[in-house]
N, C-alpha and C positions, 0 to 999 in steps of 0.2 A: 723423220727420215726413215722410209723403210726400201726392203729388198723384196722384191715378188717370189713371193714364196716356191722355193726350188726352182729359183729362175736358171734354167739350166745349161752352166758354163759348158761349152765344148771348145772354146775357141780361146787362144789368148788374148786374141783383139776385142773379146767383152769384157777384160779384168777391170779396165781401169773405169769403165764405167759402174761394175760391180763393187768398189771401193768407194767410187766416188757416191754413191747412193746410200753409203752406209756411212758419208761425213767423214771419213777419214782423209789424210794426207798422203795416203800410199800406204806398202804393205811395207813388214820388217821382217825378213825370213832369215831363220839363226841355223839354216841348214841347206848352205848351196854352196859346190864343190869349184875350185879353179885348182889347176894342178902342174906343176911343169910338164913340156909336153910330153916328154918321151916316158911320164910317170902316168902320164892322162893316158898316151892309147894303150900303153899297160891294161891301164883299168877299164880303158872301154872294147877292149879285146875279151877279157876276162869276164865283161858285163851279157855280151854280144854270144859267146860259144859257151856259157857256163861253165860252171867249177865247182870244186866243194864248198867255197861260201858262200857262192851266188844260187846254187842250184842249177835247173836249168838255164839260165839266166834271160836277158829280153836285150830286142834291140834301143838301142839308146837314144831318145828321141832327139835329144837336142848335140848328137854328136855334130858340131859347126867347128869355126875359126873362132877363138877365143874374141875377137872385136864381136862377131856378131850375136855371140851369148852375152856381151854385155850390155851390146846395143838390145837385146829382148827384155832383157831385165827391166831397162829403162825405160823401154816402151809399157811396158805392163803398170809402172809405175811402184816399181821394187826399188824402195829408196833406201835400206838397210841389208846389206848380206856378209857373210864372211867368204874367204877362200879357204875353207878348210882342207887341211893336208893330216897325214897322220903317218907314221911313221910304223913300217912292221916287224923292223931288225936294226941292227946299234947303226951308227953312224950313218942315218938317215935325217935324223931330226934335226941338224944345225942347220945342215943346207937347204932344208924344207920352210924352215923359220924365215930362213933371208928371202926366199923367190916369195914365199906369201906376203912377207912384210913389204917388202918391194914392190907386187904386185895391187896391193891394198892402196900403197902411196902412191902411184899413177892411175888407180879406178876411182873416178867419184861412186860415194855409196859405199864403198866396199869396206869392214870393217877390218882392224889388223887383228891377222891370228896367228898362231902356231899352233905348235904338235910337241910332244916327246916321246922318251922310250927308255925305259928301264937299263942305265950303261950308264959306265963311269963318266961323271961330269953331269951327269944330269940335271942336278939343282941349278948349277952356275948355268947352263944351257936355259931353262927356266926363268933363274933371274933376267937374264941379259934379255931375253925378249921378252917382258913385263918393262924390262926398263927401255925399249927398242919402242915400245907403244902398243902390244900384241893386249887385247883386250877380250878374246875369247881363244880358249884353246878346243883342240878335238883327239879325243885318243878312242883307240878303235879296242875293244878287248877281245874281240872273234879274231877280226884281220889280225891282230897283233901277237894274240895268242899269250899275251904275260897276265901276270894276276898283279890286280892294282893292291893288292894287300902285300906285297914287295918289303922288305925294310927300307931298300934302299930307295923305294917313294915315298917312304910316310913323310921326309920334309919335305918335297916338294909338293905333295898335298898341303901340309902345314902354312908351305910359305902362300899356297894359292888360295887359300883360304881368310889367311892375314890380309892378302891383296885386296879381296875381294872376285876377282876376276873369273868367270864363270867359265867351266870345261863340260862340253859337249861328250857325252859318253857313251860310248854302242856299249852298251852293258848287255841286253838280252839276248834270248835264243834265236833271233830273226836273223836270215833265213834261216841259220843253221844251227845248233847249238856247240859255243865253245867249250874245252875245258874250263873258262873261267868266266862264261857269262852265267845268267841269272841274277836275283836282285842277291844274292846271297854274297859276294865277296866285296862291291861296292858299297851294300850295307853295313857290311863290317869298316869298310875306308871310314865311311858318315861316324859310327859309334865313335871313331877315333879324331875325326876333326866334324862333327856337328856343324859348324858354320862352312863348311866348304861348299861353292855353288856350282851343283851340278846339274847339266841340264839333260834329262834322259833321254837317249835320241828314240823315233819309231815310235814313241809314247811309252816305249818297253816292250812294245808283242814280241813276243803273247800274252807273256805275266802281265798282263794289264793291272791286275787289281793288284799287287804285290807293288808294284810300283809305284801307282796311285798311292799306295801308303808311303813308301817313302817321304812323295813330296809334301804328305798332308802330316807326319810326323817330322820333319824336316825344317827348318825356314825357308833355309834357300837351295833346296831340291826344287826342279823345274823340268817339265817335258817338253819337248817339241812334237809337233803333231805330223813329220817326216812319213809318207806313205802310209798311215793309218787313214781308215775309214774309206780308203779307194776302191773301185771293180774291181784294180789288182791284188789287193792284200785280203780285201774280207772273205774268200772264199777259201783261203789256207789259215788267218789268224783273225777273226769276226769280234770284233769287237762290243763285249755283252751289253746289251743294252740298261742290264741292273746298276751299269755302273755309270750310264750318263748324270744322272744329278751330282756324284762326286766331282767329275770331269766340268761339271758346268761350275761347280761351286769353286774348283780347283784356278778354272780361268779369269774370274771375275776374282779370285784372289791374284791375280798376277799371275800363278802358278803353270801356264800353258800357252807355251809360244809359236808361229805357225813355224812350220821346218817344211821343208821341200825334196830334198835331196836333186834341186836341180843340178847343171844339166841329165845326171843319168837316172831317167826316168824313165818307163816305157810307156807314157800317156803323157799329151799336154800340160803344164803347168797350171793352167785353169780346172782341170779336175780334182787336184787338190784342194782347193777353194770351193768346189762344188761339192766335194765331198766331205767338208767341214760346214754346211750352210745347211747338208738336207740332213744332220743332228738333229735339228729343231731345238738350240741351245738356244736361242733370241740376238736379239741384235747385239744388245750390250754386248753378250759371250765374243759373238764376232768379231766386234770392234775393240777387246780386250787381246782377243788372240793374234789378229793380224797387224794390228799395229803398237797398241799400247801398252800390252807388256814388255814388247823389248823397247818400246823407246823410254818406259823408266830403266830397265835393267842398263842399256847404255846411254842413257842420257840424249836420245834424240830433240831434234827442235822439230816442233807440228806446222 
């Protein structure tokens, strides 16, 4: 089975034949956004006129009606995603937990997630939705502006850790750099629970190689490949090419899963996929990153 060489996606109506040629059963993306609404045009306000985290910011391409971003999904043949929500001041995260888990339980495909936030009750917030079915979380360290090195998180690292259950983490300087991003304070969380699964959102740009050690010092340190490698990122965070054989070795370990940050994108969903193809990591890489590592990490059926 092969893929013609930078066969060049521009469109989403070539995804599913761009999958299907590469023998896979569809795609598994552990980095697309659903959000209650009045939280959603927040963000695509904020996406739309820029900010201090977004920069200038971009129009949002798939700003639709929530039916019809799932009916895309489906069409493309995106048969695994989360609704990730994230929470960026106290008493946000419970009621973020219910609309996601809720909305996970009426989307087929959709995996259950939540969020937390650094506030009293936080663990028990944690538990309940682990015990609710939430099987990926997403915490933002730019947007959020808290340092995961917190006391009052170290157990609910501990218990996420024990769980098994993998948290999606903006840990980097992308766009903007936090008070508490870089690989530097999340690394310290890692020394302190080693087996916690984190999955690094952006692949970590810029710190690319810093990261990349993470996960290859790590077990279950994991990147998503979220807006890396695209016409839009590589001209502000260009990702070095001394470090593709680590990145290839990292994926065929499991280690690198495809991320999207659909809907707020400012380019087709299909460019990320063509901008993970013209790598020239080979097929296997492909077929590791957009399907088969997250369907071990959540247990999908092929």
């Amino acid at each position: 089975m092969t893929v013609e060489r930078h066969s060049v996606l521009t469109e989403d109506a070539q995804v599913t034949a761009w999958w299907a040629r590469l023998g896979l059963p569809g795609l598994a993306d552990v980095h697309v956004h659903f959000l209650p609404p009045r939280m959603e045009r927040r963000v695509w306000h904020h996406f739309t006129h820029g900010g201090p985290l977004v920069g200038d910011g971009w129009a949002v391409e798939y700003a639709w009606p929530v039916e019809r971003r799932v009916a895309r999904l489906a069409e493309m043949g995106v048969r695994a995603f989360p609704a990730l929500a994230y929470a960026h001041r106290p008493d946000m995260a419970r009621d973020l937990n219910e609309w996601t888990l809720a909305f996970a339980a009426r989307t087929p495909g959709c995996l259950p997630s939540a969020t937390f936030f650094p506030e009293p009750g936080v663990l028990g917030q944690v538990r309940r939705a682990i015990d609710d079915g939430a099987v990926i979380f997403k915490v933002h360290l730019q947007v959020g502006a808290f340092d995961p090195r917190l006391p009052e998180l170290d157990e609910v690292w501990g218990l996420l850790a024990e769980a098994g259950v993998p948290v999606v983490v903006h840990a980097s300087s992308m766009p903007v750099p936090g008070r508490h991003t870089g690989p530097g304070p999340i690394a310290e969380v890692l020394g302190r629970h080693p087996r916690l699964a984190v999955i690094v959102a952006h692949l970590g740009m810029p710190e690319y190689a810093e990261f990349l050690g993470l996960a290859e010092q790590h077990e279950r340190v994991r990147l998503d490949t979220t807006m890396a490698f695209t016409d839009h990122s590589e001209p502000d965070a260009p990702f070095p090419a001394r470090l593709r054989p680590r990145l290839r070795d990292l994926g065929l370990a499991g280690k690198v899963l495809l991320g999207s940050d659909f809907p707020t994108i400012p380019y087709p969903y299909a460019h990320q996929l063509y901008a993970l193809e013209r790598l020239d990591l080979g097929e296997d890489w492909l077929r590791a990153v957009c399907w088969e590592n997250a369907a071990g990490l959540f247990g999908l059926a092929s």
